[in-house]
N, C-alpha and C positions, 0 to 999 in steps of 0.2 A: 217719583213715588205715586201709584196708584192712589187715588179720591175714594175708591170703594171698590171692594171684591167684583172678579168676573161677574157676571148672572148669566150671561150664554156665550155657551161656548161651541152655535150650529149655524154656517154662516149661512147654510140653506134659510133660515129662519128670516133671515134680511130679505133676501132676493124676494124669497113666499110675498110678504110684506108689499113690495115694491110691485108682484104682479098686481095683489089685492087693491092697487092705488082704490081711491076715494075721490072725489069730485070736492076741490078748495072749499074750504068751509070758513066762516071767521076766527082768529085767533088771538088770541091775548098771551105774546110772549114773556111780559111782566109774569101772570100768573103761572103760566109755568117755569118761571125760575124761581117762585116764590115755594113752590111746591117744591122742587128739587131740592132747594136750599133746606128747607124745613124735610125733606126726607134723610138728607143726608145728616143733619144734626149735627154743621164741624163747627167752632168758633169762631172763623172770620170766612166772609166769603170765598165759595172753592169755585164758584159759575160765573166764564170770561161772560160770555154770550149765548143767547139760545137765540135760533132764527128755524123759522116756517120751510122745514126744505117740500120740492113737487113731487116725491115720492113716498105713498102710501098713507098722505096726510102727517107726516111726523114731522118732530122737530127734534133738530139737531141741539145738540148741549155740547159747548166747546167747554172744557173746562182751565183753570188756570196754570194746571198738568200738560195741557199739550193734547188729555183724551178725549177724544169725543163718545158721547152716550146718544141712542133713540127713544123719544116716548111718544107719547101719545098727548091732546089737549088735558085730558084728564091726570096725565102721570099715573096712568093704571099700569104700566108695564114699564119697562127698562128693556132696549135691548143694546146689547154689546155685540157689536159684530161687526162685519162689513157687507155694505147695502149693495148688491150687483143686480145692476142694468138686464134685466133680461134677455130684450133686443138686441144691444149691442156689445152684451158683456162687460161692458165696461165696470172698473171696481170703482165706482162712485167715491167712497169712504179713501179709498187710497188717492184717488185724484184730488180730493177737500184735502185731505190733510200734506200734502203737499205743498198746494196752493198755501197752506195756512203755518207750511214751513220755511215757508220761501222770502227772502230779504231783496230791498234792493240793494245791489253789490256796491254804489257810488255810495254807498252812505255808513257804509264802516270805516271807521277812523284808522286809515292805512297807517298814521303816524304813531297811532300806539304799540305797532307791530312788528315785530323780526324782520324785515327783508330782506330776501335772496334770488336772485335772476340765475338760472339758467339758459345759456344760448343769448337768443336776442331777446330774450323775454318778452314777447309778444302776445302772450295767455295771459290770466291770470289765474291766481288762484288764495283760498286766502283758508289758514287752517284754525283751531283753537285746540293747544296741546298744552298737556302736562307734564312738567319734565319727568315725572315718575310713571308714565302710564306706558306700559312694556308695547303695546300695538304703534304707540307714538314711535316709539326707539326703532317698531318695525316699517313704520313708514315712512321715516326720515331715511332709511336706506333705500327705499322704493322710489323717494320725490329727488334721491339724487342719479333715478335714472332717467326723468322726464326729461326732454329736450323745451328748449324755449318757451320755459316759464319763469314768470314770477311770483313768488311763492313768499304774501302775508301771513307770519306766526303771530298770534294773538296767545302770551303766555297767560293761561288758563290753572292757577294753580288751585286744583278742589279736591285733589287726593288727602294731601300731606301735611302739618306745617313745613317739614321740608320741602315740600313742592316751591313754599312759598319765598322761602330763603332761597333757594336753586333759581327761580326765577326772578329775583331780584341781582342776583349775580352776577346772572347772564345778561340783563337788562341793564348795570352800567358799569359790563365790560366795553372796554375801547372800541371792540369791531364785535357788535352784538349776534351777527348772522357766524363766524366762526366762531366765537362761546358757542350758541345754540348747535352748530352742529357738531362740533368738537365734545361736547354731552351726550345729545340725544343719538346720536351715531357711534363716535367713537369710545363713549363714556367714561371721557376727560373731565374729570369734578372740576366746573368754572371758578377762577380765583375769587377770595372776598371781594364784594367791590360795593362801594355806596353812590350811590347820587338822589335824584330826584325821581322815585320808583311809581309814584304815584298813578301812572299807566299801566300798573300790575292791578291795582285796585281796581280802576275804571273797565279794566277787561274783563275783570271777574263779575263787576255789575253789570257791562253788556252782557256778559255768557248768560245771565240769569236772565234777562231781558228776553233775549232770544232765544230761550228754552232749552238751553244746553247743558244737559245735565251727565255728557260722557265723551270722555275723550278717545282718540280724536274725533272732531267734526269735522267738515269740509265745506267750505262754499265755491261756487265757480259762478263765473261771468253774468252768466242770467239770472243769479237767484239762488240756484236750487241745492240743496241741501242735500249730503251726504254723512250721515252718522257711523261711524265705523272706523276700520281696514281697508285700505284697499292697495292691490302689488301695482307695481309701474304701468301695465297695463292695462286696469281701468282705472285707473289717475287718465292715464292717456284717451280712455274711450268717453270717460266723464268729460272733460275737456273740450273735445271734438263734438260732443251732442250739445252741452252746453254753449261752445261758440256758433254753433249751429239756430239755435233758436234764440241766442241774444242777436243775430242779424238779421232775423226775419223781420 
């Protein structure tokens, strides 16, 4: 959920910006969260962090959405856009928010998760789904074309209360990785079943954690975050760039 309505909507307006640079001046990032805060007027803080970026004197405002905003030391303007490198073209704002979508992949709790190895499983990859979310249903036919992976589902139920029962199900059926696909592929409603579910919970607190607010998500090897869809073959293209820069 957006913190506050668009205000521009000209990405030319960043780039302008960024030629205009300015020569580093002193700044008090406190006061400008304190301003933001007080412009926006919500009841609990919405401002992760503001930090001093080297383009056009601004500063960046992460907020606890995930969006990033630009102002000024004074907060006399707001911009919403993306800040492009004129130089090197580079999209600045897309490259931040990457980096600031990015996880280390050793440190998701693989035990709370579906696992399913295709081949020799020598990839990895590690997804967060809802059993109810129809792109899920379409990528679970797409992730049973990849070759040599292993494939962490983190049951993410945020649709449904039935999301929530479906994934408890499947979470203490006998062999968890057939429930999950026997559902989400073949949509085989998984038998009642009870145990110690408690792992559905703590997935739904990472999800929130890691700013995951649509299914599916994707992570892979280095980090990097994929939101969306995607067919067998950019599962396949994601996979190869990402092993690619987790071994540099």
């Amino acid at each position: 959920m957006a913190v506050m309505p668009r205000l521009f909507r000209f990405p030319f307006l960043a780039a302008l910006l960024l030629v205009l640079a300015v020569p580093p001046a002193s700044a008090d990032e406190a006061s400008v969260r304190k301003n933001i805060e007080a412009f926006i007027g919500a009841p609990t803080p919405v401002v992760e962090s503001v930090i001093r970026i080297p383009q056009g004197g601004l500063y960046e405002i992460l907020f606890v959405s995930g969006e990033l905003l630009y102002t000024d030391e004074a907060v006399s303007f707001l911009v919403d856009g993306r800040i492009i490198d004129a130089r090197t073209r580079q999209d600045i704002t897309r490259a931040r928010l990457e980096k600031l979508s990015a996880i280390d992949f050793k440190t998701l709790p693989l035990e709370q998760a579906v696992k399913r190895v295709n081949g020799n499983g020598k990839r990895v990859l590690a997804t967060f789904e809802d059993p109810n979310c129809g792109f899920c249903k379409k990528l679970g036919q797409e992730l049973r074309k990849v070759k040599d992976v292993t494939i962490y589902t983190f049951l993410y139920p945020i649709l449904s209360p039935d999301s929530e029962s479906t994934s408890r199900h499947i979470w203490c059926a006998k062999d968890k990785a057939a429930a999950w696909g026997d559902w989400i592929v073949d949509g085989k409603t998984p038998k009642p079943a009870t145990c110690d579910s408690a792992a559905i919970d703590r997935n739904v607190q990472l999800g929130k954690k890691l700013r995951i607010t649509g299914t599916p998500t994707l992570f892979f090897a280095d980090g990097s975050r994929i939101g969306g869809y995607l067919d067998a073959d950019g599962v396949e293209h994601a996979l190869k760039e990402a092993g690619g820069r987790a071994n540099k």
